[in-house]
TIRO-2110 file (N, C-alpha, C; in Angstrom, 1 decimal):
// TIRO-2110
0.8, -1.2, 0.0, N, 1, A
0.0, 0.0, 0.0, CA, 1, A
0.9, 1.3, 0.0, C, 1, A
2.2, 1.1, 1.0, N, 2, A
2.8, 2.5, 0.9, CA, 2, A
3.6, 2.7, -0.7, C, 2, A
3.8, 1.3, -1.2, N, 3, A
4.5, 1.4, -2.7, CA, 3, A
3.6, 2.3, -3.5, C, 3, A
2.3, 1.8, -3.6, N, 4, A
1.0, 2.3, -4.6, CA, 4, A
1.2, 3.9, -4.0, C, 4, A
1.2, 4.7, -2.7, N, 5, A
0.9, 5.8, -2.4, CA, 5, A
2.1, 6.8, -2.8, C, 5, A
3.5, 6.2, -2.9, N, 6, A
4.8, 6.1, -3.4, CA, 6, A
4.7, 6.6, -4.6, C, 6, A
4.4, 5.3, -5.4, N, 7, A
3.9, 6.0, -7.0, CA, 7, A
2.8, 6.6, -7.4, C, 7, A
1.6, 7.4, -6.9, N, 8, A
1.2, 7.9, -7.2, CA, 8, A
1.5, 8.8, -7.0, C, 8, A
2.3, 9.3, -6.0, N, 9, A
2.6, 10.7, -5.7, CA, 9, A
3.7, 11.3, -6.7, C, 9, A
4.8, 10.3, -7.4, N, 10, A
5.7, 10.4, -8.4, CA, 10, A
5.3, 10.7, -9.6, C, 10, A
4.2, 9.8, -10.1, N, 11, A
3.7, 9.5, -11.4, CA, 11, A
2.0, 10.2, -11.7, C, 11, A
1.7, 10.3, -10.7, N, 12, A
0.0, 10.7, -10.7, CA, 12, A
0.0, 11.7, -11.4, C, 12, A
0.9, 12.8, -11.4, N, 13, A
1.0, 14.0, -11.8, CA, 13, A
1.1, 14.2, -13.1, C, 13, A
1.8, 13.0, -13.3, N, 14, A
2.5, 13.1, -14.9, CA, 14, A
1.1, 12.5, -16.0, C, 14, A
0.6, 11.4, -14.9, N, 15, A
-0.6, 11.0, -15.9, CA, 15, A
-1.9, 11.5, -15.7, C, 15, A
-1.9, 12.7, -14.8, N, 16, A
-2.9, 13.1, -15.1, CA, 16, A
-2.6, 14.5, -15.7, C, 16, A
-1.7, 15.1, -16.1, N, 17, A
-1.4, 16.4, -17.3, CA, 17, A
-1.9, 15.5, -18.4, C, 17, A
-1.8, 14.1, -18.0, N, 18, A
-1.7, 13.7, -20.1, CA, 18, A
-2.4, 13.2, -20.3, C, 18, A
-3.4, 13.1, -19.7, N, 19, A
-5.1, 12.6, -19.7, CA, 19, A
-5.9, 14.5, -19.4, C, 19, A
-5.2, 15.5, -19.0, N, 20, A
-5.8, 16.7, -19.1, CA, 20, A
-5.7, 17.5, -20.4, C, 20, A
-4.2, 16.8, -20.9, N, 21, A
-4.2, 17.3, -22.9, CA, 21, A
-4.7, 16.9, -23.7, C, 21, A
-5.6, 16.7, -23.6, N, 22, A
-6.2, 15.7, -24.6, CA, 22, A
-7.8, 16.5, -24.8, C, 22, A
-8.0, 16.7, -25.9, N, 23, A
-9.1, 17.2, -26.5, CA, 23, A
-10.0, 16.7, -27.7, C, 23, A
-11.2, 16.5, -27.5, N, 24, A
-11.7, 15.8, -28.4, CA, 24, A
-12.5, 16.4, -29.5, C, 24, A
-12.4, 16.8, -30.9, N, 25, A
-12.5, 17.3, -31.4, CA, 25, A
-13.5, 16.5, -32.6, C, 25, A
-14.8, 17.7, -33.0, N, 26, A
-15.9, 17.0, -33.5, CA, 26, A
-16.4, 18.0, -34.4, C, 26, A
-16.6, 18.1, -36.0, N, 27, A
-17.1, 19.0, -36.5, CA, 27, A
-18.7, 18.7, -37.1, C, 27, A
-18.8, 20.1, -37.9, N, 28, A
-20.5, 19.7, -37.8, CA, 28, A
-20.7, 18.7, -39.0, C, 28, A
-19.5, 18.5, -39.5, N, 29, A
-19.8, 17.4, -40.7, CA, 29, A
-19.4, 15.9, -40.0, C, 29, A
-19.1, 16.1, -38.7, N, 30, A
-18.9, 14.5, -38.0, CA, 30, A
-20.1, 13.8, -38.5, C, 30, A
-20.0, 12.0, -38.4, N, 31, A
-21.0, 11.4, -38.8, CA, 31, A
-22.2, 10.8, -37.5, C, 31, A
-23.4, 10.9, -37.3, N, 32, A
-23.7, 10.9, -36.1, CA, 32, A
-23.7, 9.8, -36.1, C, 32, A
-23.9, 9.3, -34.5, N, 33, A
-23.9, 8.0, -34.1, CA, 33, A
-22.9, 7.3, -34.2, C, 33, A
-21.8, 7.5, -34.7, N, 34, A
-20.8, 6.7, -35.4, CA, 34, A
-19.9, 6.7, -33.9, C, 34, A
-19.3, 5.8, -33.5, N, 35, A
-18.5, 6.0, -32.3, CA, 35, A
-16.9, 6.5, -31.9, C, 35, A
-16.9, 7.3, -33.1, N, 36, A
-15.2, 8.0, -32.6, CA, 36, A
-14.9, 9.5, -32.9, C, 36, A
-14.5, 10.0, -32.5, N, 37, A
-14.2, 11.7, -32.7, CA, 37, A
-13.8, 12.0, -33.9, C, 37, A
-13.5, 12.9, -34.8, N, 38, A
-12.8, 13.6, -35.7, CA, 38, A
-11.5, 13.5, -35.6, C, 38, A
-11.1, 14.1, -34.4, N, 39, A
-9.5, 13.8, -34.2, CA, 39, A
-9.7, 14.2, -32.7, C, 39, A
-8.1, 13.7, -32.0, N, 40, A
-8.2, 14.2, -30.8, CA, 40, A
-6.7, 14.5, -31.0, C, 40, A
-6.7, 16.0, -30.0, N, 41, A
-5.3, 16.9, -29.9, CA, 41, A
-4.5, 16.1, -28.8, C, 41, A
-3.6, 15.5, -28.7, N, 42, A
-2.9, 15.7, -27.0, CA, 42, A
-1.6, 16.7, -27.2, C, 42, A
-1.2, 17.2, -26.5, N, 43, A
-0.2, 18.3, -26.5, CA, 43, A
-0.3, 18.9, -28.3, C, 43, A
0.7, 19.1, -28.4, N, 44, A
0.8, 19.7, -30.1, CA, 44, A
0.5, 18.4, -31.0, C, 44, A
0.3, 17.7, -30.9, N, 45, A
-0.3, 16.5, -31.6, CA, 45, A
-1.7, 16.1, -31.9, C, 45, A
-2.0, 16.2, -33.2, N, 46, A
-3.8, 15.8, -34.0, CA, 46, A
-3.1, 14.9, -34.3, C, 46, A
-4.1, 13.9, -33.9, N, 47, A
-4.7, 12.7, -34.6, CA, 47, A
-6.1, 12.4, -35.3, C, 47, A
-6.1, 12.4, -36.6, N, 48, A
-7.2, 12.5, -37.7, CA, 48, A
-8.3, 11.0, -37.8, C, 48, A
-8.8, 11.3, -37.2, N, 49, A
-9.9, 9.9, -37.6, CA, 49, A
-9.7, 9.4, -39.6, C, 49, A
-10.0, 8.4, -39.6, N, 50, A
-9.9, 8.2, -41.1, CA, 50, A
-11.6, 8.9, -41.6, C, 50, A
-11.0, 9.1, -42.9, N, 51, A
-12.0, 9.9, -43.9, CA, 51, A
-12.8, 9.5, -45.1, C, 51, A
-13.8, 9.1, -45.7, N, 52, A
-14.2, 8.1, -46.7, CA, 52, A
-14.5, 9.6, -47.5, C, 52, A
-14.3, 10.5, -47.4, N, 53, A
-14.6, 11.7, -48.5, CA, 53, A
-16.4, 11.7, -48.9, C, 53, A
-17.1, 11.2, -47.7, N, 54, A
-18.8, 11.7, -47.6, CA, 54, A
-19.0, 12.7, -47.7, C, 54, A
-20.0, 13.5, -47.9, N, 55, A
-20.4, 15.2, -48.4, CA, 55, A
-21.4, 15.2, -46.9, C, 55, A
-22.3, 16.4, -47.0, N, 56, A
-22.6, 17.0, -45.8, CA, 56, A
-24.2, 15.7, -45.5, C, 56, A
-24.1, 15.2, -46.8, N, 57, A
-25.7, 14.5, -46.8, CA, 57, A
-25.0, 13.1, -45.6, C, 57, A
-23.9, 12.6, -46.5, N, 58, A
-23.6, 11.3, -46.0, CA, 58, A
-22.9, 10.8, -47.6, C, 58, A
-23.3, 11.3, -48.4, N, 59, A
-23.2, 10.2, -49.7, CA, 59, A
-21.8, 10.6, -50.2, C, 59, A
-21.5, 9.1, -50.3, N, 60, A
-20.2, 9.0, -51.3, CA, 60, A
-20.2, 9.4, -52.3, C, 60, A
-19.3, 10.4, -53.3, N, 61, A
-19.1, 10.5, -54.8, CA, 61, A
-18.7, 9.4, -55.3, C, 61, A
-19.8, 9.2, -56.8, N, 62, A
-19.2, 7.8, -57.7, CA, 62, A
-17.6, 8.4, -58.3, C, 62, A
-17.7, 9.5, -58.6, N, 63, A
-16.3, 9.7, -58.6, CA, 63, A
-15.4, 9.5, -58.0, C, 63, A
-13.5, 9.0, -58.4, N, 64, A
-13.1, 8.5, -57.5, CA, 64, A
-12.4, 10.0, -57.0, C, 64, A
-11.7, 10.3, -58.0, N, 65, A
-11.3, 12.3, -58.0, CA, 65, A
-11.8, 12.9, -56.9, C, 65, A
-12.9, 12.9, -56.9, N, 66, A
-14.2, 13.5, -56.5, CA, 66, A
-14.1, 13.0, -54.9, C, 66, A
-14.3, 11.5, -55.1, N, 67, A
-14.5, 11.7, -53.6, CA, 67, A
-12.7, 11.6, -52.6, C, 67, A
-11.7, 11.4, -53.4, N, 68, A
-10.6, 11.5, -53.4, CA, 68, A
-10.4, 13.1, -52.4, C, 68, A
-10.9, 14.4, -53.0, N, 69, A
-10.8, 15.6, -53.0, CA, 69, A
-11.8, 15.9, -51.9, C, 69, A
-12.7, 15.1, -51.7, N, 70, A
-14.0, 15.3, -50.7, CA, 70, A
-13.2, 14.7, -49.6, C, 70, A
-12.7, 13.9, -49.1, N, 71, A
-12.1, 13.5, -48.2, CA, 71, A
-10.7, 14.4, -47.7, C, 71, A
-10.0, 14.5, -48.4, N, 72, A
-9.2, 15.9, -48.1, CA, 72, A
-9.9, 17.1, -48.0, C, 72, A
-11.0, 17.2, -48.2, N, 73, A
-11.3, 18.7, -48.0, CA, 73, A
-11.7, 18.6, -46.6, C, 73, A
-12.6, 17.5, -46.3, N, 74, A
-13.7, 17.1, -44.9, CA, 74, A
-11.7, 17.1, -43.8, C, 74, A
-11.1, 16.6, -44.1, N, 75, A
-9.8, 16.6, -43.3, CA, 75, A
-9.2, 18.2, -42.8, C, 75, A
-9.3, 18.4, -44.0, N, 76, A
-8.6, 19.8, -43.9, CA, 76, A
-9.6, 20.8, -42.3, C, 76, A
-11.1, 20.6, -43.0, N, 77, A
-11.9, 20.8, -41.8, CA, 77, A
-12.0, 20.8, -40.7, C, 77, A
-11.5, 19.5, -40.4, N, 78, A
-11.0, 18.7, -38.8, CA, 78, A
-9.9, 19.8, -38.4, C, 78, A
-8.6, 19.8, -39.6, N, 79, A
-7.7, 20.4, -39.0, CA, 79, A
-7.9, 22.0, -39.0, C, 79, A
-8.5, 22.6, -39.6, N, 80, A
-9.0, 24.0, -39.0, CA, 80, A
-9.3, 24.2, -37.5, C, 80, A
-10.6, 23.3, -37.5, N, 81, A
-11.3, 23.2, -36.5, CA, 81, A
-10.5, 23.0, -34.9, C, 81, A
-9.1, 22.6, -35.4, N, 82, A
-8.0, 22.4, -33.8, CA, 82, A
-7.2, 23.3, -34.4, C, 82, A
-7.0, 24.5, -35.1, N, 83, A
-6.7, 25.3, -35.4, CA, 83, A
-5.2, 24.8, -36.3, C, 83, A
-5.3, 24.1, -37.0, N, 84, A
-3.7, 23.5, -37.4, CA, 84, A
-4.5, 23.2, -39.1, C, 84, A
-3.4, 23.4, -40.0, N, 85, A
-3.5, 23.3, -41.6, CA, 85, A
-2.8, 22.2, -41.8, C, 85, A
-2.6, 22.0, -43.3, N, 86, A
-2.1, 20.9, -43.9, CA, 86, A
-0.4, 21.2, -43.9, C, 86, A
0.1, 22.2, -43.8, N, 87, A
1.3, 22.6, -43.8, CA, 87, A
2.2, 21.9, -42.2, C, 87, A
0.8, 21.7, -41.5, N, 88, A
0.9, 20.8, -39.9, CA, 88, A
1.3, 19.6, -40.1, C, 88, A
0.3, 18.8, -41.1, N, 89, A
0.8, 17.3, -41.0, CA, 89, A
2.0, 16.7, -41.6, C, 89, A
1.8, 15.7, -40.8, N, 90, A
3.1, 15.3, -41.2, CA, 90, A
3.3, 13.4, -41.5, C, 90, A
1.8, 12.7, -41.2, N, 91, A
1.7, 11.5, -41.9, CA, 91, A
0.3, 11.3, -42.0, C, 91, A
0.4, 10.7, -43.6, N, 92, A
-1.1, 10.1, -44.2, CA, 92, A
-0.7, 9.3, -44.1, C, 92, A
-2.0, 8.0, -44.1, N, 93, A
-2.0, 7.2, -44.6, CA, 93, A
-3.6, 7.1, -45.5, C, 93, A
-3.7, 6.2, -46.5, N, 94, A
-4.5, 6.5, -47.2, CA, 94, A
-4.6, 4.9, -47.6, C, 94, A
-6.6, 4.5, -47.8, N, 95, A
-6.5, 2.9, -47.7, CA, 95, A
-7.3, 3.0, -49.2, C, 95, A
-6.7, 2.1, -50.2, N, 96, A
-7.1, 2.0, -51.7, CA, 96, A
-8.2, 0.8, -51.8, C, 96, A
-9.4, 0.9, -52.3, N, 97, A
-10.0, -0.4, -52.7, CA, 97, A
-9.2, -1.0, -54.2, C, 97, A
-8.4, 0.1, -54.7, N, 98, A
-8.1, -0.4, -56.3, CA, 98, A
-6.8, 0.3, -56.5, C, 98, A
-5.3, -0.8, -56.3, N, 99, A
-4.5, 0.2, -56.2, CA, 99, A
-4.0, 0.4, -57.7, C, 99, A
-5.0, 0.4, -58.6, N, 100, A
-5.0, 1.0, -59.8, CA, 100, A
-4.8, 2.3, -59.8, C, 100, A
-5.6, 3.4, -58.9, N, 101, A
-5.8, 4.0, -59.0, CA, 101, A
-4.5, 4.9, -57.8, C, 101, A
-3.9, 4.6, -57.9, N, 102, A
-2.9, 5.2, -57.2, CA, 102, A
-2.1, 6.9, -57.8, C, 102, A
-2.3, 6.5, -58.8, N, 103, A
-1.8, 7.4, -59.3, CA, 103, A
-2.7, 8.7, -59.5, C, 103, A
-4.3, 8.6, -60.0, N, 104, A
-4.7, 9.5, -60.0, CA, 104, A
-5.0, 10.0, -58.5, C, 104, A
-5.0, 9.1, -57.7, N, 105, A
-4.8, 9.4, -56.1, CA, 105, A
-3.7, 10.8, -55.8, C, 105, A
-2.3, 10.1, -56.5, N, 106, A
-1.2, 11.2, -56.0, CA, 106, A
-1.3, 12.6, -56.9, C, 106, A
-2.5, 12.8, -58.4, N, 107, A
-2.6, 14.1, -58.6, CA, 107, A
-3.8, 14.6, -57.7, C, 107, A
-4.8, 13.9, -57.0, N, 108, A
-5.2, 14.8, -56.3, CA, 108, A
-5.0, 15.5, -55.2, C, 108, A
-4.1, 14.2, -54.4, N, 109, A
-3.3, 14.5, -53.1, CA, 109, A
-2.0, 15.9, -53.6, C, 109, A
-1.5, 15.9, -54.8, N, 110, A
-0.8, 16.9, -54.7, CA, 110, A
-1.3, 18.7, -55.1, C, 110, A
-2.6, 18.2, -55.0, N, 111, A
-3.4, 19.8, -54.7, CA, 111, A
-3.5, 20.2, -53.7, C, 111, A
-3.7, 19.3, -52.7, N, 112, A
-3.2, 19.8, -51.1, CA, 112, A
-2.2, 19.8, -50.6, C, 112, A
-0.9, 19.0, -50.8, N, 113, A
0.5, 18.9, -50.7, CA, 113, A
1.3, 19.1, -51.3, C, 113, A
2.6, 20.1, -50.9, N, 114, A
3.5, 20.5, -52.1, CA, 114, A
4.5, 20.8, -51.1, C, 114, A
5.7, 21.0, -51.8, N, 115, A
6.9, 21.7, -50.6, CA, 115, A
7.1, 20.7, -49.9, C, 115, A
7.3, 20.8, -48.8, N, 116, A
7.7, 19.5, -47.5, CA, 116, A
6.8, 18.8, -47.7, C, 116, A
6.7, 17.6, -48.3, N, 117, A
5.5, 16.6, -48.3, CA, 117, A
5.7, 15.9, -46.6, C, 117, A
4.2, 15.4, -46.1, N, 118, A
4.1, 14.0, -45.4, CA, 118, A
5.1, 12.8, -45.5, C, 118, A
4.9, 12.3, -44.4, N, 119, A
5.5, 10.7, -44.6, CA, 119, A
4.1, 10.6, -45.1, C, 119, A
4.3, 9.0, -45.8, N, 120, A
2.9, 8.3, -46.3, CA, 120, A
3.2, 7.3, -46.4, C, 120, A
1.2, 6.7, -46.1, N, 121, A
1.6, 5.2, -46.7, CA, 121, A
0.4, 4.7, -47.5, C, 121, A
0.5, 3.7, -48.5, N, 122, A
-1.0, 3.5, -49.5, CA, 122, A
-0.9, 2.2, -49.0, C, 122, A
-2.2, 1.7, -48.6, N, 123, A
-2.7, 0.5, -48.7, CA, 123, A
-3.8, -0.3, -49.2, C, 123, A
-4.0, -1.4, -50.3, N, 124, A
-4.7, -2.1, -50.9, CA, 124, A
-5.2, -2.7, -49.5, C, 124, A
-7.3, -2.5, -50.0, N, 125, A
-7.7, -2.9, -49.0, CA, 125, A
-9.0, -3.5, -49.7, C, 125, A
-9.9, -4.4, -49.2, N, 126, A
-10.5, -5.3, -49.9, CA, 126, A
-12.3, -4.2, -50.5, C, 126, A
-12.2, -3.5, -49.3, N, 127, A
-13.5, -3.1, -49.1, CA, 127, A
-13.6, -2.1, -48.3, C, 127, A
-14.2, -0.5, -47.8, N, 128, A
-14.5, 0.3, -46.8, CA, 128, A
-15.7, 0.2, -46.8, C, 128, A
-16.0, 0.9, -45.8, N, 129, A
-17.3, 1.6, -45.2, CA, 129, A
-18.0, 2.1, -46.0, C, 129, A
-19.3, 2.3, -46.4, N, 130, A
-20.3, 3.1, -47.4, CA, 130, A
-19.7, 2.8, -48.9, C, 130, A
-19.2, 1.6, -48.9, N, 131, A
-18.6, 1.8, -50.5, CA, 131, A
-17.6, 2.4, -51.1, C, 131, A
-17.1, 3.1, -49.8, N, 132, A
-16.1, 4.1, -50.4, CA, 132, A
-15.0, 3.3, -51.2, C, 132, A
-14.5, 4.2, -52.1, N, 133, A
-13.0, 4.2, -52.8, CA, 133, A
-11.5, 4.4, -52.2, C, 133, A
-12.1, 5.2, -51.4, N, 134, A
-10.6, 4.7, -50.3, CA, 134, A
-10.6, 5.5, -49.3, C, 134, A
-9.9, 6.0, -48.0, N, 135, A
-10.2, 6.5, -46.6, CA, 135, A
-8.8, 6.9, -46.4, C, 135, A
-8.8, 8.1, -45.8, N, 136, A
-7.2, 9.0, -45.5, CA, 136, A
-7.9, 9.4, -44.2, C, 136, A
-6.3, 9.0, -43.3, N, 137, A
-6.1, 9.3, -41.7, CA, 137, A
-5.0, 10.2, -41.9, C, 137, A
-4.8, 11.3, -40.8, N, 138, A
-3.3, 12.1, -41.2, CA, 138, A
-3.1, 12.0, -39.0, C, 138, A
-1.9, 12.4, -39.2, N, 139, A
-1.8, 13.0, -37.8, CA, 139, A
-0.5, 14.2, -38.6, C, 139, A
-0.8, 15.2, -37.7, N, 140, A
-0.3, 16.9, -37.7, CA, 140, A
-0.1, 17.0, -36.5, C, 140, A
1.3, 18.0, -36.2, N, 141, A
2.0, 18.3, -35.3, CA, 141, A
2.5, 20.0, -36.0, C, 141, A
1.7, 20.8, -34.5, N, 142, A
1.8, 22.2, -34.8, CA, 142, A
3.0, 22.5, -34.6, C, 142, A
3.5, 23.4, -36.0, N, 143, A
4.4, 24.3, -36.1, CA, 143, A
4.4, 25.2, -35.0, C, 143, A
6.1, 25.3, -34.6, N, 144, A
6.7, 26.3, -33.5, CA, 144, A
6.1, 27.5, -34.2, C, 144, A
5.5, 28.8, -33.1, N, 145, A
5.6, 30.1, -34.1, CA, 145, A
6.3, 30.6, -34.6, C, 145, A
7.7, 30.6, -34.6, N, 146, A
8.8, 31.2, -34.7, CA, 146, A
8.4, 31.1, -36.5, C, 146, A
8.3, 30.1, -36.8, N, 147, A
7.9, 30.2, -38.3, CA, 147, A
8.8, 29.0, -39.4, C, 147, A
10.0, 29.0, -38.5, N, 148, A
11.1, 28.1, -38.7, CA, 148, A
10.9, 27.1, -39.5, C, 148, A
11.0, 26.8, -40.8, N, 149, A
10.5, 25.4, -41.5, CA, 149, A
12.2, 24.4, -41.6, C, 149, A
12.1, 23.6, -41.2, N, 150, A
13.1, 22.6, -41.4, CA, 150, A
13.6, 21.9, -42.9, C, 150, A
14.3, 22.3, -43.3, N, 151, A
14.7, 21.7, -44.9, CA, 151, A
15.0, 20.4, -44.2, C, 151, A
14.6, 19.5, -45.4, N, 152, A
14.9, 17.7, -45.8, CA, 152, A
16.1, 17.8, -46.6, C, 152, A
16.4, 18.5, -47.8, N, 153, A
17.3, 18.1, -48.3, CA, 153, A
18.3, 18.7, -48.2, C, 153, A
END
């Protein structure tokens, strides 16, 4: 008992800052009923729920372009909404039903990314949610203010 009272007094503090950082973040295009948030912040850190690029009704575009760009836009929204842009993230991942289509994937994706790209990753997947064509997760990490961008090469 005095070990438990031990570590809580060492550690209690630390786990409960980082269960107090944490924010749950939900926009008006969230899907109801569905059981997970949009993204949740802990310290400088968003994490993006995945995205099937649904419009405000619910409905998928038969287009893949289309709903390709619908799903980046609905993301972009999330990250407004915790105040952070796409210039924040710094990993997609994106789930393909047809990895035919990869390519016109990466001209859509580079209408929103350019300059420092993301890490990324594509994955062939058998089937999503509502029929979708494919589903993008990102996680973003807010830029220092200072403004400071870090060159890769």
């Amino acid at each position: 008992m005095r070990l438990l009272a031990t570590l809580l007094m060492l550690f209690g503090p630390m786990v409960l800052a980082a269960v107090a950082q944490r924010k749950y973040i939900n926009t008006p295009l969230h899907p109801q009923g569905l059981p997970f948030s949009d993204a949740v912040l802990v310290g400088d850190t968003l994490y993006l729920s995945g995205n099937i690029g649904s419009d405000k009704a619910g409905a998928v575009p038969a287009d893949f372009s289309e709903e390709a760009r619908q799903a980046l836009k609905n993301l972009g929204e999330v990250l407004k909404a915790a105040g952070f842009d796409y210039a924040d993230v710094v990993k997609v991942n994106v789930f393909l039903t047809d990895m035919a289509r990869f390519d016109e994937w990466n001209k859509v994706y580079r209408e929103f990314f350019q300059g420092d790209l993301p890490a990324r990753s594509t994955v062939g997947v058998a089937s999503l949610a509502r029929g979708a064509k494919l589903e993008v997760e990102m996680i973003a990490v807010k830029r220092k203010a200072s403004g400071a961008k870090s060159k890769s090469k």
